[in-house]
C-alpha positions in Angstrom: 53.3 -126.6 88.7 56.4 -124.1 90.3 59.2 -124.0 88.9 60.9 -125.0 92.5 60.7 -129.1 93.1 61.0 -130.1 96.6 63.0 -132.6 97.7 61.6 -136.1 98.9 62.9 -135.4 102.6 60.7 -132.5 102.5 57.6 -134.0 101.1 57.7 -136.5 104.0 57.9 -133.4 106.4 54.7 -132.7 104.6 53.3 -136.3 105.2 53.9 -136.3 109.2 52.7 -132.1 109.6 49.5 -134.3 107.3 49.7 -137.1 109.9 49.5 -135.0 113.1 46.1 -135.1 113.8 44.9 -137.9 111.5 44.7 -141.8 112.3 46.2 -142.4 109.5 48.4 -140.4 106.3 50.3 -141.6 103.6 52.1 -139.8 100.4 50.4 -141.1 97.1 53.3 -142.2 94.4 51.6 -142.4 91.0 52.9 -145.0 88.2 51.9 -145.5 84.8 50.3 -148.8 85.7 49.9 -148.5 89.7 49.6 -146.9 93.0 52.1 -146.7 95.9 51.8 -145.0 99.1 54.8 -144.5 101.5 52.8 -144.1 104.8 53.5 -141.4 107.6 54.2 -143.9 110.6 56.7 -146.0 108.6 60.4 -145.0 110.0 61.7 -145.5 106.7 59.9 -143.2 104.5 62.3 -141.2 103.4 64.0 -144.4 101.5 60.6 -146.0 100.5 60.0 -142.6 98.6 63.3 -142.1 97.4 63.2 -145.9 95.9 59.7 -145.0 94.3 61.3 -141.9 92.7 64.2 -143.9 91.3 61.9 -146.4 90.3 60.0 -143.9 88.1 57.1 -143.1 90.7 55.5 -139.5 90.7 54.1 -138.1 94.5 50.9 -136.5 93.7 49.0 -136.2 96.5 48.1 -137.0 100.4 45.1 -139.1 101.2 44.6 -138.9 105.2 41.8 -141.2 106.9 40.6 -140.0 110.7 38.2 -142.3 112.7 34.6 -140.4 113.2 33.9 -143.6 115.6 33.7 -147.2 115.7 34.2 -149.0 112.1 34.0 -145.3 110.3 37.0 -143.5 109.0 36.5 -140.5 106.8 39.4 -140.6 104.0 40.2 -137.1 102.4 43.4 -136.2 99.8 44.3 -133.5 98.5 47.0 -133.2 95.8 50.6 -131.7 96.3 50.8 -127.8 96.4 53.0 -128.9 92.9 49.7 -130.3 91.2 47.0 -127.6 93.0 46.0 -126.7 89.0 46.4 -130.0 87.8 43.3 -131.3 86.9 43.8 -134.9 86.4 45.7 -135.2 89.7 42.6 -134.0 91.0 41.0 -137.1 89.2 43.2 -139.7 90.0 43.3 -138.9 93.9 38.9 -139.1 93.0 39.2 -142.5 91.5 41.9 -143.6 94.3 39.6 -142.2 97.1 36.0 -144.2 95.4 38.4 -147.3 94.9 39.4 -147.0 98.9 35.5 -146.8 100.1 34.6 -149.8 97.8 36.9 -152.0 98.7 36.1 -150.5 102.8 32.5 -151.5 102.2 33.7 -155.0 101.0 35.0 -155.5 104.0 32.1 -154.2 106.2 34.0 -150.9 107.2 31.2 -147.7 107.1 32.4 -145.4 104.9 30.9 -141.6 104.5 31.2 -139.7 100.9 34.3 -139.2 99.6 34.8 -135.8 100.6 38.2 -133.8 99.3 
């Protein structure tokens, strides 16, 4: 991890540059017991993030979806630049993706492989 933290306004600069050419972004907020995401096209991210942080939440990662067509999305993530070496960041965001495309299948959405 640096040594330099960045601050939660500019993680959610991050999320929207992420968002730009994407159907869909969000900033994944990791918890002991749960997951949170604070989503680019909310106008109140900043203060959903900062109340995750203060709430003991960790942002690890981005997972971005972008339609290939009609009822397929392909869902990528990738962890913060803070967690690049971090191999069980690079897990969670794995297990997060697979739990996304089951629960898509359940509810008859196409899904492609889970792709990183």
């Amino acid at each position: 991890m640096s040594s330099a933290r960045r601050t939660t306004a500019d993680l959610v600069a991050e999320l929207h540059e992420a968002a730009e050419d994407r159907s869909h972004a969000a900033l994944v907020v990791g918890f002991d017991h749960r997951t949170e995401f604070v989503w680019a096209d909310d106008p109140d991210a900043l203060h959903v993030l900062n109340a995750h942080v203060m709430n003991g939440g960790d942002p690890l990662g981005f997972v971005t979806g972008h339609q290939n067509g009609v009822g397929s999305t392909a869902v990528h993530a990738r962890p913060l630049v803070e967690y690049e070496e971090a191999e069980w960041v690079e897990k969670y965001l794995i297990t997060l993706l697979a739990e996304v495309r089951r629960r898509a299948a359940e509810n008859g959405i196409e899904t492609g492989p889970i792709t990183g």
